[in-house]
C-alpha positions in Angstrom: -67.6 -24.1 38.0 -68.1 -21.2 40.1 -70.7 -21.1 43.3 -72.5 -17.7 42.7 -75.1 -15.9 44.5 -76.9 -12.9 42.8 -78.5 -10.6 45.9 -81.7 -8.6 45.2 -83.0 -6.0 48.3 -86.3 -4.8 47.6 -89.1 -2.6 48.7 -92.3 -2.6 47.1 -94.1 0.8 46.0 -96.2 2.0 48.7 -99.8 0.2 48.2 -98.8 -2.2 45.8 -97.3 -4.4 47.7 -99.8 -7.1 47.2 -99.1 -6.8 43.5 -95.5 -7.0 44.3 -95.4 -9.9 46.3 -97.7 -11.5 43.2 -95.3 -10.6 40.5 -92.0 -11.6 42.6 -93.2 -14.6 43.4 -95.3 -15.8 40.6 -93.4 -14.1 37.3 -90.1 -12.6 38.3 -88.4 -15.7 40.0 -89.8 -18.3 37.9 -88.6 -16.3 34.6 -85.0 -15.6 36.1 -84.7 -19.6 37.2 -86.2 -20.9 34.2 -84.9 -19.0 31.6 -81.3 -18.4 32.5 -80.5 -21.5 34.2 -80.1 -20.9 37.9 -80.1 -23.7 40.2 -82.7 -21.8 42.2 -83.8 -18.8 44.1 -85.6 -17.8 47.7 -87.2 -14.8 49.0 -86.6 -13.4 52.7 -88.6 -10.7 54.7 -86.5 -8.6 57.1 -87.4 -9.5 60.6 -85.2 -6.9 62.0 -82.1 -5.0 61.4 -78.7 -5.3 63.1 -76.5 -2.6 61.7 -76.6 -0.7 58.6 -78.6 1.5 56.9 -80.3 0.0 54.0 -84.3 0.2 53.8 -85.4 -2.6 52.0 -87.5 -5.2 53.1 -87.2 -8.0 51.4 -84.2 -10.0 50.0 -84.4 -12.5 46.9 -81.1 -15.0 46.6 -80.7 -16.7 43.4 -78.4 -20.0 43.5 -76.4 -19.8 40.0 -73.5 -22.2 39.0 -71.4 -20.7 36.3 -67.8 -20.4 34.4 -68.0 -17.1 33.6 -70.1 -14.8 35.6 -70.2 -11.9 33.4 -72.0 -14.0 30.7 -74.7 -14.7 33.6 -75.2 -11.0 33.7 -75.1 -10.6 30.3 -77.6 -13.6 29.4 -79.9 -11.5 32.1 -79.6 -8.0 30.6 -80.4 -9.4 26.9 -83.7 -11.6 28.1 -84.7 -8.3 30.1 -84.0 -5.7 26.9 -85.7 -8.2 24.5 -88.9 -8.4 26.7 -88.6 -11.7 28.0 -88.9 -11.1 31.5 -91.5 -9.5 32.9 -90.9 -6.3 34.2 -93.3 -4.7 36.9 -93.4 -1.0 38.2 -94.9 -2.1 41.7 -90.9 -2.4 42.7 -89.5 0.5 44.1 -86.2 0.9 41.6 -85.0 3.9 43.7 -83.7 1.5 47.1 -83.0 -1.4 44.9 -79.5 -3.3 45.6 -78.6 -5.9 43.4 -74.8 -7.3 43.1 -73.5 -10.9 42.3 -71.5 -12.9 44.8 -68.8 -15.5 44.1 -68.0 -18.4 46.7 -64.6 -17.9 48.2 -64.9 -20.6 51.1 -66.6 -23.6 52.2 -69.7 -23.4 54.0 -69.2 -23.8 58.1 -71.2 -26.1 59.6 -71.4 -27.2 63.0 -69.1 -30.0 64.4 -70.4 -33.5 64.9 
């Protein structure tokens, strides 16, 4: 079974963000865990940038085991089309990254 990580950088709409902070954390992660099975999910706030040029603030990373990562995708864009997740317009959809990682290596962790 494949280690997966699906990636989500967000910015909110500009003065919605309370409702978008609401709606991330109270609908939109508990739907996508619940319903499709991941093994979990946590949101970040950038603290500061090294390099790069994205603008988003906020990062969400979902924890999802999984033989075939396509069905993942799949199982996500049916529960969205058939209304089952909640979708909210306080996101700002035009600087919203979203791409699914798979594991290649074993986590490093610092020797003994």
């Amino acid at each position: 079974m494949a280690n997966l990580k699906l990636v989500a950088l967000t910015t909110p709409q500009p003065g919605r963000e309370q409702e978008y902070h609401d709606w991330y954390n109270n609908v939109h992660l508990p739907e996508l865990v619940n319903q499709l099975g991941m093994a979990g999910a946590t949101r970040y706030e950038l603290v500061t940038k090294l390099m790069g040029a994205d603008t988003n603030q906020f990062l969400a990373i979902y924890d999802i085991e999984a033989d075939d990562p396509m069905a993942v995708l799949g199982r996500m864009g049916e529960a969205a089309q058939s209304g089952k997740l909640t979708q909210s317009d306080a996101q700002d959809f035009g600087t919203c990254y979203t791409a699914l990682f798979r594991q290649i290596g074993e986590r490093v962790m610092p020797d003994a």
